[in-house]
Wavefront OBJ file of the C-alpha trace (Angstrom):
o trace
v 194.176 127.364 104.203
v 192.542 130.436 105.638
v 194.536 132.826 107.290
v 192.901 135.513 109.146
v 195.985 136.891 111.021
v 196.332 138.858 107.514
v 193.058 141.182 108.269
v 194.827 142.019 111.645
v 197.152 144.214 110.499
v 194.194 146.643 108.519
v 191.615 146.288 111.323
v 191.854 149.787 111.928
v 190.915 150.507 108.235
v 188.037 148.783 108.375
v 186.875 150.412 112.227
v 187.242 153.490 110.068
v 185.275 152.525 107.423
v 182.453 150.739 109.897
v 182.243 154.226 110.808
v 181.338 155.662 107.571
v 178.535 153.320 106.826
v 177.412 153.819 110.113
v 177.005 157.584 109.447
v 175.655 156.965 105.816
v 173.005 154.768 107.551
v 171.895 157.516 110.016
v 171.869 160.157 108.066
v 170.023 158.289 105.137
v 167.501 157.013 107.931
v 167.006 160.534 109.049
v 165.773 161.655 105.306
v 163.772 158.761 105.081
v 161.780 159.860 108.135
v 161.521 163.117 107.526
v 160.312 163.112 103.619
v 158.532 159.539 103.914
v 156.485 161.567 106.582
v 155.940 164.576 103.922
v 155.155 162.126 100.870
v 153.019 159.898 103.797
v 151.001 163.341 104.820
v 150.621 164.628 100.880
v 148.723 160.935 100.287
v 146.484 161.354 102.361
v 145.643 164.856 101.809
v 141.965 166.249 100.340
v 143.922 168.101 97.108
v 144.197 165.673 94.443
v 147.401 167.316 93.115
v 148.784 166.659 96.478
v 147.569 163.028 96.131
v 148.799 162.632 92.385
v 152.424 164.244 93.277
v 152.633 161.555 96.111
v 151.480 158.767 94.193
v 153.569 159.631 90.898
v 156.608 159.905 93.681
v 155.929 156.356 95.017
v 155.131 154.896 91.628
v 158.630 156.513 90.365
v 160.945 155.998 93.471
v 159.635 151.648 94.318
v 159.533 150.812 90.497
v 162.978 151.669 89.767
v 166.542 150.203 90.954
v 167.934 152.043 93.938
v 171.204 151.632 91.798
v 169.902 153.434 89.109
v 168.490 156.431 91.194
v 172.243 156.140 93.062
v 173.621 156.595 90.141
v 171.480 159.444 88.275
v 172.107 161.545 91.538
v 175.683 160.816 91.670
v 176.740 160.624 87.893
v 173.400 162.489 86.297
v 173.180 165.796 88.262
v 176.544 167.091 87.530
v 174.939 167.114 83.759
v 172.699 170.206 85.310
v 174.697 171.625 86.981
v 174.325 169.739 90.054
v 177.434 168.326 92.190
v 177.444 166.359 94.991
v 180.401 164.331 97.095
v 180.051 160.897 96.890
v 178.729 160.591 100.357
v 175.917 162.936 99.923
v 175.281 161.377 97.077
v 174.820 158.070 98.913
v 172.985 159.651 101.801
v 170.336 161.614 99.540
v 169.547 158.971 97.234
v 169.180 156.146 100.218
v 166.905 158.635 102.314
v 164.755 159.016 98.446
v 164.140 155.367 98.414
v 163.327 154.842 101.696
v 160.979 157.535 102.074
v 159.014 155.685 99.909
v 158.734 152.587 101.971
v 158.547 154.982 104.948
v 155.502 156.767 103.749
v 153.524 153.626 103.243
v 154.193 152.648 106.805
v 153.413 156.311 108.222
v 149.910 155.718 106.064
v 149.456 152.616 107.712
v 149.897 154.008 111.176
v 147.954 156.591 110.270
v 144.624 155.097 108.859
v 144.857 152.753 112.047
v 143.785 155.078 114.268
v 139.850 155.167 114.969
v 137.791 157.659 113.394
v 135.980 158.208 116.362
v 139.175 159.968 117.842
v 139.733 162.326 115.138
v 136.007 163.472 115.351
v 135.971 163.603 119.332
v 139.272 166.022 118.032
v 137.147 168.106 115.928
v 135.020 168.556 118.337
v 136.769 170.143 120.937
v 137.753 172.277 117.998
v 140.956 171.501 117.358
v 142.216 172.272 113.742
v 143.979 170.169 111.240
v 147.774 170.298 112.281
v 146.902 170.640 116.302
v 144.934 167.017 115.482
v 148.144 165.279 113.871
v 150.506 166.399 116.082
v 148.715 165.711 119.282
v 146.872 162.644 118.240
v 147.238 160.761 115.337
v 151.206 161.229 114.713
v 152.162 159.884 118.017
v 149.417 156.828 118.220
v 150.881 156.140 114.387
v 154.678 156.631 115.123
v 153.964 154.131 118.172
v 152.424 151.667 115.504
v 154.711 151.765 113.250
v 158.094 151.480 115.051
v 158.634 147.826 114.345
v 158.023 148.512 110.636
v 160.158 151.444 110.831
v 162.531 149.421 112.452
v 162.853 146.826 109.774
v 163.174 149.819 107.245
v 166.675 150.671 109.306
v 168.018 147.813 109.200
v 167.109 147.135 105.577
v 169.000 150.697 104.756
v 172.231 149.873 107.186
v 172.576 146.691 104.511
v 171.792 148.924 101.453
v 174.359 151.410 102.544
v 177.133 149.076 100.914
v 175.520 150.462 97.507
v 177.768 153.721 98.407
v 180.827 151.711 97.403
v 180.195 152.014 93.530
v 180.318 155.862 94.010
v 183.741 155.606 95.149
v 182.756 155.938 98.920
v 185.132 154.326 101.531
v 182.679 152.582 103.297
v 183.181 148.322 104.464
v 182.216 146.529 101.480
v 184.570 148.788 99.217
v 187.342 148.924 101.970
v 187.068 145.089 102.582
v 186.883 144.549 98.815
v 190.269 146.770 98.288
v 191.883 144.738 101.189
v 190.742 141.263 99.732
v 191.943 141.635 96.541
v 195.603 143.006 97.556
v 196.299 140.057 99.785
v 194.295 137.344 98.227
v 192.592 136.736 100.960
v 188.545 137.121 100.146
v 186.937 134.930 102.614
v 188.897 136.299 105.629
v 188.119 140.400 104.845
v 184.218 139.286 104.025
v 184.015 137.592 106.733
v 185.721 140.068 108.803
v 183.352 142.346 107.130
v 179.924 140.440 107.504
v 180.880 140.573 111.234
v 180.871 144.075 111.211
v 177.880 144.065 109.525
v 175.956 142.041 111.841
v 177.591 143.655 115.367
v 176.147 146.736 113.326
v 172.934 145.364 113.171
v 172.620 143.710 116.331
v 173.202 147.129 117.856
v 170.363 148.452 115.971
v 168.147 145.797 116.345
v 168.775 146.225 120.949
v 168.552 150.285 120.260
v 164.712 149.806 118.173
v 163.707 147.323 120.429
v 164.038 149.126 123.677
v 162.643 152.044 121.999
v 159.842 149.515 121.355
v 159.591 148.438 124.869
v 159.369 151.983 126.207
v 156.774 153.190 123.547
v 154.951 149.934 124.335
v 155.345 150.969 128.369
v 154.037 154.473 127.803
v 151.180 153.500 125.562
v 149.957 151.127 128.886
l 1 2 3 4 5 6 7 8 9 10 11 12 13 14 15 16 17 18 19 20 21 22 23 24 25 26 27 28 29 30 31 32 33 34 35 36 37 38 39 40 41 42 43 44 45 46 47 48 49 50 51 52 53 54 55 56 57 58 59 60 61 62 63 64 65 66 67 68 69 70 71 72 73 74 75 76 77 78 79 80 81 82 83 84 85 86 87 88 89 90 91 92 93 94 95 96 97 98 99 100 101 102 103 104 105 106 107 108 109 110 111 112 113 114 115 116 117 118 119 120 121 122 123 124 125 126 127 128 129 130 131 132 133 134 135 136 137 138 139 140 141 142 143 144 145 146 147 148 149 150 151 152 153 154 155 156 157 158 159 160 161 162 163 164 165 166 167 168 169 170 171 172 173 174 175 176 177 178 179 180 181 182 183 184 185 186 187 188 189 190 191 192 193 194 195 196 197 198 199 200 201 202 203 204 205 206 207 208 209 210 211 212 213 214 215 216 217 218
């Protein structure tokens, strides 16, 4: 007979630890963006070491586990001198997977815009980084938002990989919880509702961004 009266008493627990995999998310996100951009801008770059570096990065980072590269940064670094708390851990090695799948979709957004705008650019004589920045990164951002969208989503779910470094976030909490009272259907439950309010949010947030891109694009 379920009994979900018993996850009352540590719903505040699990607020708590809603809260840390919302902020493992974010900040995650946030790396992904920044260094898929960076890995995204290096592939399409004119210097072939540029190029190789980028493709040896995405060839290393989408053939491998995300577990394993959790785990090398978390258990492998301190073997180099390297420490980090279990939460950056988590954050840094979610943003280096992403970026991967980030960069591909910045490349997509990027070879979608027309040629023909990129040589009107040069010809008003506007250099290299004035050209991205004022024409192609905001028609490709604008492209790829669903895509981009997707990828947040994607990481909010991942982010329960932080709970076999010893993080606090749901899954682990709930797990902890479920096994002390017996009670494993209630707490995942409990905790797959969190997980999809969590998402739902994110999902209204990207597309009203969407909308309003969309709006200013018209």
């Amino acid at each position: 007979m379920l009994d979900f009266s018993l996850v009352v008493d540590y719903l505040p627990f699990m607020i708590e630890a809603t809260w840390i995999t919302l902020k493992i998310s974010i900040f995650s996100t946030a790396v992904g963006l920044v260094l898929g951009l960076v890995i995204a801008l290096l592939k399409i770059s004119t210097i072939s070491v540029l190029v190789y570096f980028a493709n040896f990065y995405l060839w290393i980072i989408r053939g491998t586990p995300m577990l394993v590269q959790l785990f090398l940064i978390y258990y492998g670094l301190p073997q180099v001198g390297i420490e980090l708390t279990p939460m950056i851990a988590a954050i840094v090695a979610l943003g280096i997977n992403a970026a991967a799948y980030i960069a591909e979709i910045y490349r997509g957004g990027i070879m979608s815009i027309s040629q023909g705008q990129i040589e009107a650019a040069e010809s008003l004589g506007m250099g290299y980084l004035l050209r991205m920045r004022k024409i192609v990164l905001p028609q490709a951002l604008r492209v790829s938002v669903p895509s981009l969208g997707n990828q947040a989503i994607m990481m909010l779910k991942d982010s329960s990989l932080a709970s076999l470094v010893t993080v606090s976030e749901l899954l682990m909490v709930s797990q902890r919880y479920a096994a002390s009272n017996y009670a494993f259907i209630e707490f995942y439950v409990v905790a797959a509702a969190f997980y999809l309010l969590l998402t739902t949010i994110f999902t209204f947030i990207l597309n009203r961004v969407e909308k309003r891109m969309s709006v200013g694009e018209a």
